[in-house]
N, C-alpha and C positions, 0 to 999 in steps of 0.2 A: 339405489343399489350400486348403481353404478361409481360416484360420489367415496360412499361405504369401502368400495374395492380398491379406489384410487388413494385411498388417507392409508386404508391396509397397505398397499403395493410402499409409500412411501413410508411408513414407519419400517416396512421390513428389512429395504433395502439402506439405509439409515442405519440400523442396528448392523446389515452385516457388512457395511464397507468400515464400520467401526473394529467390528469383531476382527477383521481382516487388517487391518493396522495395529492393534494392538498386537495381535499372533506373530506378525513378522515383526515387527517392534522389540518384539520381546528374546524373537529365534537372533538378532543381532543384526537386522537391518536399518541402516542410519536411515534411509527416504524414508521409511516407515513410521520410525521413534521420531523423525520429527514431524509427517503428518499427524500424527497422536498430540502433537505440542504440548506437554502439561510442562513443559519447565518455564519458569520464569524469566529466564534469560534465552536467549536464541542462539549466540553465538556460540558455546560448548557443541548445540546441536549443528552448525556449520564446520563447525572445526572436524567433529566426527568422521562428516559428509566428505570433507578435505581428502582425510587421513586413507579413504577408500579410493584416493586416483581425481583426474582431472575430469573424467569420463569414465562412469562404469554401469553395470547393469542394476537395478533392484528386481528383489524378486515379485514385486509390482509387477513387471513385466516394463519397467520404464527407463529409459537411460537417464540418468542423472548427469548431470555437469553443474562440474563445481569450479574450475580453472576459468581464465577473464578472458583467455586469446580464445579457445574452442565454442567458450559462451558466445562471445560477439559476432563468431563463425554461423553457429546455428541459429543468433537471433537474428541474422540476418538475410537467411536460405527463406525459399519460399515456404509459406507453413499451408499444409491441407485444409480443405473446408471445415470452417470453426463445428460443423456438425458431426462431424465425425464422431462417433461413441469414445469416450473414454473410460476404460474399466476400473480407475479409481477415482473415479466422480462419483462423487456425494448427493448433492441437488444441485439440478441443472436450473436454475433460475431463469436462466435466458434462452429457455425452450420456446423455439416461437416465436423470437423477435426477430424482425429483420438485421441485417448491416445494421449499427450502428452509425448518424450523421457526426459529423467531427464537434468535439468539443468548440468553444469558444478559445482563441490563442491566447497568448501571453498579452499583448498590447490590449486585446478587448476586458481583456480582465483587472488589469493594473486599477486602473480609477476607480472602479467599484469596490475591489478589495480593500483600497485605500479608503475607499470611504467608510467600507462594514468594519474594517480594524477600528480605525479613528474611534467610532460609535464603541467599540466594545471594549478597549483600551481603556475610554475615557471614564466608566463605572467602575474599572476595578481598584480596589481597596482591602487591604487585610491577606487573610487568606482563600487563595482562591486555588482554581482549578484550569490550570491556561488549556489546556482540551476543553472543557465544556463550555468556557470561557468567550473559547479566540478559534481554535482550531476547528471544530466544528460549526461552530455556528458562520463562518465567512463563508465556507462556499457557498452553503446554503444560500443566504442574502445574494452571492453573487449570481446564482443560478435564475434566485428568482426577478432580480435586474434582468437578466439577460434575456428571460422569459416575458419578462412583464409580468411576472404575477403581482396581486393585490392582494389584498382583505384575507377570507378565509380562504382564498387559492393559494396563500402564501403561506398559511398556517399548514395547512395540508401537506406541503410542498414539504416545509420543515421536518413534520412528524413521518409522511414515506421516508427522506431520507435517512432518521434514524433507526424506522422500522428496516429499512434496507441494508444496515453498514457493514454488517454482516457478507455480503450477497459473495464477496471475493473468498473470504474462507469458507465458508457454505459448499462453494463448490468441490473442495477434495476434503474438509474437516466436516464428519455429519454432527448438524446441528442438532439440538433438542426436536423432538417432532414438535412441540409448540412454537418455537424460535423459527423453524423450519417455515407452518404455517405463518405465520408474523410477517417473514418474508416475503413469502411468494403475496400476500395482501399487500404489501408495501407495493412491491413491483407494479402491479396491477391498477395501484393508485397515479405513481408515476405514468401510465402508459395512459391513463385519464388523464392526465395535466399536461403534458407533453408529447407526448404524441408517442408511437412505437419505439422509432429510431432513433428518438433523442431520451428516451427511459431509459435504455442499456448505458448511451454516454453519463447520462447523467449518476446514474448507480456506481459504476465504476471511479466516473471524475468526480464526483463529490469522495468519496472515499481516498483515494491517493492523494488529492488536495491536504484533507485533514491530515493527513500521515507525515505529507510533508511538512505542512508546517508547526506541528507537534514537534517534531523530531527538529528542526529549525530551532525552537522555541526552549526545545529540551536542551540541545545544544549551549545554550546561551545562560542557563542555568548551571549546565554542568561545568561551562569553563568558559565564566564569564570576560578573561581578558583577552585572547586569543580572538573567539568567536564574536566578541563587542567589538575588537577592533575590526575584523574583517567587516561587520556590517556597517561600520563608519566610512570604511572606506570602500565597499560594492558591497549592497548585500548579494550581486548573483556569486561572490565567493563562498559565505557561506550556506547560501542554499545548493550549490552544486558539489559541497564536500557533504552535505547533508544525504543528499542523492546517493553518493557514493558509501559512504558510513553508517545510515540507515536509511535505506532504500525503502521506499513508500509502500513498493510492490516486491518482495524478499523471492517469491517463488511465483512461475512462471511457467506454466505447462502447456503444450502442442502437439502437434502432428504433424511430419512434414512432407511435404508435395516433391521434393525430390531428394535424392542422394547425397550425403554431405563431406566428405574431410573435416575431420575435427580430429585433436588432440592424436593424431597417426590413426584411428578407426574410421572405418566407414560406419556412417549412420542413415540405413537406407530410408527411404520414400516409403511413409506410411507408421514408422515407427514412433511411437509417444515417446518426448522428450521433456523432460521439467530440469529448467537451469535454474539454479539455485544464486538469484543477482547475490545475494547480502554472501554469500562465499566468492561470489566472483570476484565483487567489487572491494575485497579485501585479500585477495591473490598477492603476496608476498614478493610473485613474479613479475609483477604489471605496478605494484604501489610499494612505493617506501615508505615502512612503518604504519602496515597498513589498518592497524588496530586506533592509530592515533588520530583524534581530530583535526587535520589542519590543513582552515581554509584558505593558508598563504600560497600550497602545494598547487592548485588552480592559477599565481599571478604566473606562474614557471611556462613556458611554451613545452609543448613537447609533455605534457602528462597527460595518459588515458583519459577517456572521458567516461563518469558513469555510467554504467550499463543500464535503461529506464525502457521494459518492455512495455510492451499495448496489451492489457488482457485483456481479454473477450473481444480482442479485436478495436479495441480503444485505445487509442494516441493520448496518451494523459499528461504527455512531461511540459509540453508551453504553457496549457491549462493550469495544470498545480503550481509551475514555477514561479510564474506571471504572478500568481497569489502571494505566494510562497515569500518571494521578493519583496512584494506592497507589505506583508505584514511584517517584514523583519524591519522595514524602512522606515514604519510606524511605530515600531518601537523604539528605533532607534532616534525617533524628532519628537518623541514626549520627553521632555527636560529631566534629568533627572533619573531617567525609570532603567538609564542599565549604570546608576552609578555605584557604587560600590555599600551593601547597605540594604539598599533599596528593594533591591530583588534578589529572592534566595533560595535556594531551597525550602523548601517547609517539610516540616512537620508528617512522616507517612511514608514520603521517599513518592518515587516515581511506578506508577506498577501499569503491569503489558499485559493484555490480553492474554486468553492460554488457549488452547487448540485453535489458533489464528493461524497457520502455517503459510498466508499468502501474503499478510501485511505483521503478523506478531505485533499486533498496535498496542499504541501510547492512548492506554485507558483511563490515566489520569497521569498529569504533570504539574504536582501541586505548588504553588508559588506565594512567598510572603510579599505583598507590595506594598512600601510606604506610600506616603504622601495623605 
């Protein structure tokens, strides 16, 4: 019975945090329309976000911030205990888990990545799919490196985290009640293999991982001269213009522990805040031409740095980057493979996830590869 009341209690509240985004979505609230996420592109739903102020209320009851000087203000005031109820959460997945232990850094990650790219590089042929490919499947591998898993602990490892990829928008975008269930089993697998505190990192940093290096990968499809040369000469140029232009992690929601200045408002202690990175990190104020790809804007001293929060309380940016890097440096030492020709667009075009509104992920990045 009890069971029975708990699957009730989540389908209902599911339905009405949906019910309650589309309502205001629809009365003309941008935080709204874009937690609903149905459009294919994101950035129209940013610009909206813009158009309403650097900082303004939703009738969520949330302050929004969409400006890069006010965002980097509040992402970096103290935030209240990750427990704190938030009244536009979805499923809480990470009901119950301790802290989070820190991911693995950039240096621990580099050689293993380097090795999972190499391996997954080296089969591709024709038509493929560089997210199902290359993006996903690395962290994975590196995770299970760094774990030590084997055999069918590794299999496992694989299948929670795609049962889990979800887990980032899950929490303000309500998922299918089956998807919903999916997850929360995923999670519960991780917390088998891994232990408590290294399930939440690992749900999170596997997730941003892929996003960045997707969005790396897409990059290099979309404007192959530019972004091939940056990774000839550093890939950390273009994985840090990546960061900035499409942010792994887009939205970004808290609580804060104290009183803040932003944007001339006070934003008191206690108040729920979602900064909106993927409008920050294109603030017209803070980047020149900031719609544009480019990773030469990085060799310059003196430009902002991407804004890259910790959700759920997880540090993801050395973890993803460290990856992020190994995989663009592997592609960039297969002979041939960004020559001109070689790798193309294909066939479908590129398409994003829809009511994702935390990562708006790279669900496919289809690529022709010779050789």
């Amino acid at each position: 019975m009890a069971l029975v009341t708990a699957e009730r209690e989540l389908g209902r509240r599911l339905q009405l945090v949906q019910g309650i985004h589309w309502l205001y979505g629809a009365q003309g609230d941008a935080y709204a329309a874009l937690l609903r996420g149905y459009g294919s592109e994101p950035h129209p739903a940013y610009e909206r976000a813009r158009a309403a102020g650097p900082l303004w209320r939703s009738r969520l009851g949330v302050r929004v911030c969409t400006g890069y000087a006010p965002a980097r203000r509040l992402l970096a005031a103290r935030t209240a205990d990750r427990h704190v109820a938030q009244p536009q959460s979805a499923l809480a997945w990470d009901e119950g888990l301790p802290d989070a232990g820190e991911l693995p850094g950039a240096d621990q990650v580099r050689e293993p990545a380097a090795r999972a790219a190499g391996q997954a590089l080296a089969g591709l042929r024709g038509e493929v799919d560089l997210v199902a490919s290359v993006a996903a499947r690395v962290p994975v591998e590196v995770l299970a490196d760094v774990h030590g898993l084997t055999g069918a602990d590794r299999v496992r490892l694989a299948e929670a985290c795609a049962g889990a990829a979800g887990a980032l928008d899950a929490a303000l975008a309500p998922p299918a009640y089956d998807d919903a269930v999916r997850l929360l089993d995923a999670v519960g697998t991780l917390r088998d293999l891994l232990g408590d505190g290294a399930a939440r990192a690992a749900v999170v940093g596997v997730r941003a991982a892929r996003e960045l290096i997707a969005g790396a990968l897409h990059a290099l499809l979309r404007d192959p001269g530019p972004a091939g040369a940056a990774v000839r000469e550093d890939p950390a140029l273009l994985v840090t213009e990546t960061l900035r232009h499409d942010p792994p992690v887009k939205l970004h929601t808290f609580s804060l522990a104290e009183d803040v200045e932003a944007a001339g408002e006070r934003v008191a202690a206690g108040e729920q805040v979602a900064v909106l990175v993927a409008a920050a990190n294109r603030d017209p104020e803070a980047f020149t031409a900031p719609d544009r790809f480019v990773p030469d804007r990085y060799a310059t001293a003196g430009v902002p740095e991407p804004l890259v929060p910790a959700p759920h309380g997880v540090a993801v940016e050395s973890f993803a980057r460290g990856m992020a890097e190994a995989v663009v440096a592997a592609v960039a030492g297969v002979e041939g493979l960004l020559a001109a020709g070689d790798v193309s667009a294909a066939a479908g075009g590129v398409v994003r996830l829809r009511r994702s509104p935390v990562t708006w992920g790279l669900e496919r990045v289809p690529a022709r590869v010779g050789g």
